[in-house]
C-alpha positions in Angstrom: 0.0 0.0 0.0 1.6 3.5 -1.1 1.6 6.2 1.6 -0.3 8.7 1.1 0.1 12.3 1.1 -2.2 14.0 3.2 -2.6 17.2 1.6 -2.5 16.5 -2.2 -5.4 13.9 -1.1 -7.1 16.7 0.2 -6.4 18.6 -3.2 -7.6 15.3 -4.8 -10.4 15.4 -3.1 -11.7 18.5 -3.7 -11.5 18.1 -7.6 -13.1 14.8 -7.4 -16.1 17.0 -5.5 -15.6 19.6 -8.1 -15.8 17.4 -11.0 -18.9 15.4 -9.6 -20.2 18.9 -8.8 -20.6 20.0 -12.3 -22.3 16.4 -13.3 -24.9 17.7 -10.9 -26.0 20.4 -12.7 -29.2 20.2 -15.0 -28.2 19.6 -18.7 -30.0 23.2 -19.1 -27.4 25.1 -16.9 -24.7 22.8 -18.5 -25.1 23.6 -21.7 -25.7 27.9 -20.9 -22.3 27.3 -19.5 -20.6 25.3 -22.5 -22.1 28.1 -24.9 -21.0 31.1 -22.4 -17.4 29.6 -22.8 -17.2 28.5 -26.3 -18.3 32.3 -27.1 -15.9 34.0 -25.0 -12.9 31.8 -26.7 -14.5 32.2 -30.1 -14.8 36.1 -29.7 -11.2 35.9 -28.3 -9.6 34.0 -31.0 -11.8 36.5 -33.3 -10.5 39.5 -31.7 -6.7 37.7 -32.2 -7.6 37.7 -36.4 -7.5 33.8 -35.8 -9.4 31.2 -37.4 -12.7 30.6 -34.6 -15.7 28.8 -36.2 -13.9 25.5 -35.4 -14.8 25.9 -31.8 -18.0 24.5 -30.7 -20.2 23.5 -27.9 -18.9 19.5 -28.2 -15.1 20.9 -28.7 -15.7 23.0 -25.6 -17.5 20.1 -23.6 -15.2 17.4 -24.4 -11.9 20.0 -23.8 -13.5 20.5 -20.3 -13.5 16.5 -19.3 -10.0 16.1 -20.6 -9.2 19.3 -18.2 -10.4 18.3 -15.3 -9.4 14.7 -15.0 -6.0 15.9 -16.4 -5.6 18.3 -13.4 -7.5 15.4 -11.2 -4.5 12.8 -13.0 -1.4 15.1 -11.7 -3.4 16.0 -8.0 -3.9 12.0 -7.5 0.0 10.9 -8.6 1.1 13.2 -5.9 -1.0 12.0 -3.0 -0.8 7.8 -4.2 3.3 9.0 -5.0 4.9 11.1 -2.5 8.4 9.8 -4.1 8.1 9.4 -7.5 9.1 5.9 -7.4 6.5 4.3 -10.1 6.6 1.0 -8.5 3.3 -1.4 -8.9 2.1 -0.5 -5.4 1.6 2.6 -6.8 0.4 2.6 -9.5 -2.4 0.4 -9.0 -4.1 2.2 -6.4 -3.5 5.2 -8.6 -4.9 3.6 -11.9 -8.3 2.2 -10.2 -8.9 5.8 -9.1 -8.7 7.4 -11.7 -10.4 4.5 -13.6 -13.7 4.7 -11.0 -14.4 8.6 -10.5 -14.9 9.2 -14.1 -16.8 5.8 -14.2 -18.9 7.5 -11.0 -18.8 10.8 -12.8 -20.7 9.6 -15.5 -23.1 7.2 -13.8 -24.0 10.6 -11.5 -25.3 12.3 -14.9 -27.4 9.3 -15.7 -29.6 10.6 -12.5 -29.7 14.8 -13.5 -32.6 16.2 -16.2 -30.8 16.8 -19.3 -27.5 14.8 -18.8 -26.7 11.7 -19.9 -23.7 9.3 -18.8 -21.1 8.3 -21.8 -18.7 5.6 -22.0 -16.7 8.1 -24.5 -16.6 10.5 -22.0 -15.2 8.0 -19.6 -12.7 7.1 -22.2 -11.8 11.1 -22.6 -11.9 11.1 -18.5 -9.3 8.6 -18.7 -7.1 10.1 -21.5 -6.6 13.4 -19.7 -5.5 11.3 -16.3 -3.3 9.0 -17.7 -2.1 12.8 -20.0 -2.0 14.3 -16.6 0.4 11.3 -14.7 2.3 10.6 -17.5 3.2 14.7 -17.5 3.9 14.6 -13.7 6.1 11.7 -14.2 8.2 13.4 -17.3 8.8 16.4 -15.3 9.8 14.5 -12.4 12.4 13.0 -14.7 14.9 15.6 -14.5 14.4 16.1 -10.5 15.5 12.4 -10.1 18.3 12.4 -12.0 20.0 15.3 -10.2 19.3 13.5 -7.1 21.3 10.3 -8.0 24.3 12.4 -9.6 
């Protein structure tokens, strides 16, 4: 069993209640949001003289999952790896987190008006966590290296 540390699983923690927070709201106020967001960065890129009609609700939506469990992927390799060490003790504790809150995530949305749980958004839940370990590992890399030297 990996030790923990205390505060990033309090950091973990509070993006897991953050992310299930959103799958709580009504697909009505969900979607107001996505379209609030997708015309801020469309009128931003606009403003820049950059191509923006490419960015739409379901690039928004989808970019959002990916976010948040890539934020929630880095916050949960800290608190399951204090050391950086990678070992299987580790890892697997680590991996079967991040494999059941998107799995809750989604199964919360099947209970909201308006939402509706998706295995592809599980699978894009899962990309931005293992994006998000996988990047906290790499820069890691170089910390380790100067340790040993």
């Amino acid at each position: 069993m990996p030790k923990i540390d205390r505060k990033w699983m309090l950091a973990t923690c509070a993006m897991v209640l953050f992310i299930w927070g959103n799958s709580l709201v009504p697909g009505t106020g969900s979607g107001s949001l996505s379209l609030s967001v997708m015309e801020a960065v469309r009128h931003i890129l606009r403003d820049l003289g950059l191509p923006h009609a490419w960015v739409t609700n379901f690039v928004i939506r989808k970019s959002a999952h990916f976010t948040e469990y890539f934020v929630l992927g880095i916050l949960a390799t800290h608190a399951f790896d204090i050391d950086g060490h990678r070992t299987f003790g580790v890892l697997l504790p680590t991996t079967v987190f991040l494999l059941l809150v998107p799995s809750i995530d989604e199964t919360i949305q099947l209970f909201v008006p308006g939402r509706a749980g998706m295995v592809t958004d599980v699978f894009i839940d899962c990309c931005g966590a293992a994006t998000g370990v996988a990047l906290r590992y790499l820069l890691r890399l170089p910390m380790y290296s100067k340790k040993a030297a």
